[in-house]
C-alpha positions in Angstrom: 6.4 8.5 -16.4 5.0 5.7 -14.3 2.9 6.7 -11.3 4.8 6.8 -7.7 2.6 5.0 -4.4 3.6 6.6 -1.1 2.2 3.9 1.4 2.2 4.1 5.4 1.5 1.1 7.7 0.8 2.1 11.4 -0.1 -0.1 14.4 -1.4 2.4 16.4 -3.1 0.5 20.0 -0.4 2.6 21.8 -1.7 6.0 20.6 -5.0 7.5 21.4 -7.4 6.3 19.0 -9.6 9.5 18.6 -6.7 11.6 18.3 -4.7 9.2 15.8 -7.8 9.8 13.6 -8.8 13.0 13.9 -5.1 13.6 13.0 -5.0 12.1 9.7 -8.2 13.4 8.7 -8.2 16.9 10.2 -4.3 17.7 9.7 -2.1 14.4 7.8 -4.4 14.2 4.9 -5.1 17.9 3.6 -1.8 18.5 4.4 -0.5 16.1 1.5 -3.2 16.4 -1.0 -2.2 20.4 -0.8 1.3 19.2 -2.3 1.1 19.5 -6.4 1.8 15.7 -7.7 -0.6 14.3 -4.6 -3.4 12.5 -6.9 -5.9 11.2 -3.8 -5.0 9.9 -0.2 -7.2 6.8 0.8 -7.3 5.0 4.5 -7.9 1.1 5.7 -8.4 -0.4 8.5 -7.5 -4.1 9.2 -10.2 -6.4 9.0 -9.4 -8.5 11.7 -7.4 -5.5 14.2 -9.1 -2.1 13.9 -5.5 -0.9 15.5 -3.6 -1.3 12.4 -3.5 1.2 9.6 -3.0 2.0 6.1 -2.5 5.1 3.9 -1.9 5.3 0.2 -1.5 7.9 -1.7 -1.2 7.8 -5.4 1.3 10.3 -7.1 2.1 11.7 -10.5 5.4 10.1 -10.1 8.0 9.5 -7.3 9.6 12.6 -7.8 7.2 14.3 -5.8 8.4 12.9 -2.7 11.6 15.0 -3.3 9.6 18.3 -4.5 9.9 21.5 -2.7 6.7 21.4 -1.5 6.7 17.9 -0.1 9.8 18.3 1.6 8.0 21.4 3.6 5.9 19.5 5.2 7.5 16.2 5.1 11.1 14.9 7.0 12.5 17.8 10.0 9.5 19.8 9.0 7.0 17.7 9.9 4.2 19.2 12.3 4.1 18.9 16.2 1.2 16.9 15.9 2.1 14.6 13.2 5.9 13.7 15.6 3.3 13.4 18.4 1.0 10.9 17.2 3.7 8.6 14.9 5.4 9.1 18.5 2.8 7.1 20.1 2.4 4.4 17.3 4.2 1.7 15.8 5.3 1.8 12.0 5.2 -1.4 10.3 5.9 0.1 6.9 6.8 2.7 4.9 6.9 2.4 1.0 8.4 5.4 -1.7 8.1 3.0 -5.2 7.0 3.4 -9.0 4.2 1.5 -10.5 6.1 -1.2 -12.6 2.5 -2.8 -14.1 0.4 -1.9 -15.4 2.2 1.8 -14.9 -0.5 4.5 -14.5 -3.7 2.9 -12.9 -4.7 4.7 -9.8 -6.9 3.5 -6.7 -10.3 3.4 -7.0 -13.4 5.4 -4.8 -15.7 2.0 -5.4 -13.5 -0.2 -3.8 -14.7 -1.4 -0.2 -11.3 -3.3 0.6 -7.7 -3.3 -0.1 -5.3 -6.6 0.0 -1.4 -5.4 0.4 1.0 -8.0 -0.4 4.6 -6.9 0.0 8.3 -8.9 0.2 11.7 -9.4 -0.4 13.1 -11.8 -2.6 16.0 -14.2 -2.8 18.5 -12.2 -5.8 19.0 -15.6 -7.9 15.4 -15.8 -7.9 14.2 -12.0 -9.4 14.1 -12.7 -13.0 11.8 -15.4 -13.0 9.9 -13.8 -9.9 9.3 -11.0 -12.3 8.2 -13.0 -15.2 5.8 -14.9 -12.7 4.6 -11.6 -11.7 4.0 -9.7 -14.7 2.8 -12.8 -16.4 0.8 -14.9 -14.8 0.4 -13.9 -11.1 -0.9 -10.1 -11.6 -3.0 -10.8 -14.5 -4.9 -13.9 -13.1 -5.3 -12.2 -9.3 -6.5 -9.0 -11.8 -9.5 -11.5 -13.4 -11.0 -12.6 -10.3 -14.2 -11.3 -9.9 -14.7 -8.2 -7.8 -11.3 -7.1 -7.9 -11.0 -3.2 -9.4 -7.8 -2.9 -9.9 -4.6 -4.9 -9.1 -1.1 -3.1 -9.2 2.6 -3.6 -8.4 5.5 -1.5 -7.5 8.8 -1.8 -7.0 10.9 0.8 -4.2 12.6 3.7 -4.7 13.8 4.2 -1.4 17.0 2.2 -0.4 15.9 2.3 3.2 12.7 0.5 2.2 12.2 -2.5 4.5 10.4 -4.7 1.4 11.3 -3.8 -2.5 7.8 -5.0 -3.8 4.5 -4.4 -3.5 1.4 -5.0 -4.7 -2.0 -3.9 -4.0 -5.7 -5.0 -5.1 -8.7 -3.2 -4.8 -11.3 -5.0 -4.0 -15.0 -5.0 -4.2 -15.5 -6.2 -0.4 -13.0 -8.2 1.7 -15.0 -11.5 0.7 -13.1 -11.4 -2.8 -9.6 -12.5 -1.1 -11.2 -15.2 0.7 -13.0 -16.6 -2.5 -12.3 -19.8 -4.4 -11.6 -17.8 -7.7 -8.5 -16.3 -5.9 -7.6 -19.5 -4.1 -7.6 -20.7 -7.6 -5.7 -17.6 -9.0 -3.3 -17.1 -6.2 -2.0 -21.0 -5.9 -1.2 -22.2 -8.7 2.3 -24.5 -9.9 4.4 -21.8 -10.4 3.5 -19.6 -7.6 4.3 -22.9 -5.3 8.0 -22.8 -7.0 8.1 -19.2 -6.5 7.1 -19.0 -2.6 10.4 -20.6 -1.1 12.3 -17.6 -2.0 10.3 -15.0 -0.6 11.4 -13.2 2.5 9.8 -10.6 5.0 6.5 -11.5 3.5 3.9 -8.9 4.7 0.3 -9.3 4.0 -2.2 -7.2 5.3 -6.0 -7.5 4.0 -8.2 -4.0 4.4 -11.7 -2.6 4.5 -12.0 1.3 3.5 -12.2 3.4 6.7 -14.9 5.3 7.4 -15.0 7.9 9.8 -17.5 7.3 12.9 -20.6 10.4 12.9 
């Protein structure tokens, strides 16, 4: 079975900054990595706003998002501190889906950034999105040097605000802004393809690291 991505987007400049981080590091994260099916939890922090945040945790498969022992700690049962601080900050996204390509590549400890694309697309337009996707658009983004790994999922939760996404590990956030991924990312038939994308979200990363 493919691996499962539970991914969390948080703008969090109305929530106390210490305490938004001292939750996720002191309560969020153990918390989920205690669940069976939790492979790692990793954080980011926007290169440009150091208010907006990024969790991804890589999974067995989906199904543990509706296990016993997620569902104790997840949903009605989540803690007073976890209703507290989400209380304070604003979501941007939240994102169940299975790993469509290559299937079963997780994140990787060596990468300094993370680039998160994630959209809609027009319905007439999915087959050949896909094809672009899987064919030419992951693989060449994949080849540019100092990316680690490049994935894509598709949503498993109806309520999802976006159906795809895709995320790159990357070296260092330099890699995105390089002229091998200009060159990889802009080519003929990505220029057909980007008129029938909607709610495009893109979001580029460096690893947190928690301040001594």
């Amino acid at each position: 079975m493919a691996k499962g991505l539970l991914f969390m987007a948080f703008d969090f400049s109305t929530a106390h900054e210490d305490e938004f981080h001292d939750w996720y590091d002191r309560e969020h994260v153990p918390e989920r990595l205690r669940v069976p099916g939790f492979i790692n939890a990793e954080r980011w922090i926007d290169d440009q706003n150091p208010k907006i945040h990024v969790a991804t945790y890589d999974l067995d498969n989906v199904d543990v998002l509706v296990s016993p022992p997620y569902r104790a700690v997840g949903g009605n049962n989540q803690s007073v501190w976890t209703k507290r601080v989400t209380g304070m900050s604003q979501r941007i996204m939240r994102y169940e889906g299975e790993q469509l390509v290559p299937g079963d590549l997780t994140g990787t400890p060596d990468a300094g950034a993370l680039l998160v694309a994630s959209m809609n697309i027009d319905p007439a337009q999915e087959a050949e999105f896909t094809k672009w996707y899987n064919t030419e658009h992951l693989p060449q983004l994949a080849a540019v040097p100092g990316v680690l790994t490049a994935r894509r999922f598709r949503a498993t939760d109806t309520a999802s605000e976006r159906r795809y996404l895709a995320l790159y590990h990357l070296r260092d956030g330099s890699v995105s802004r390089s002229d091998a991924w200009a060159k990889a990312a802009n080519t003929p038939w990505t220029e057909r393809m980007r008129p029938h994308f909607r709610d495009m979200l893109v979001l580029r990363m460096n690893r947190y690291q928690r301040k001594a």
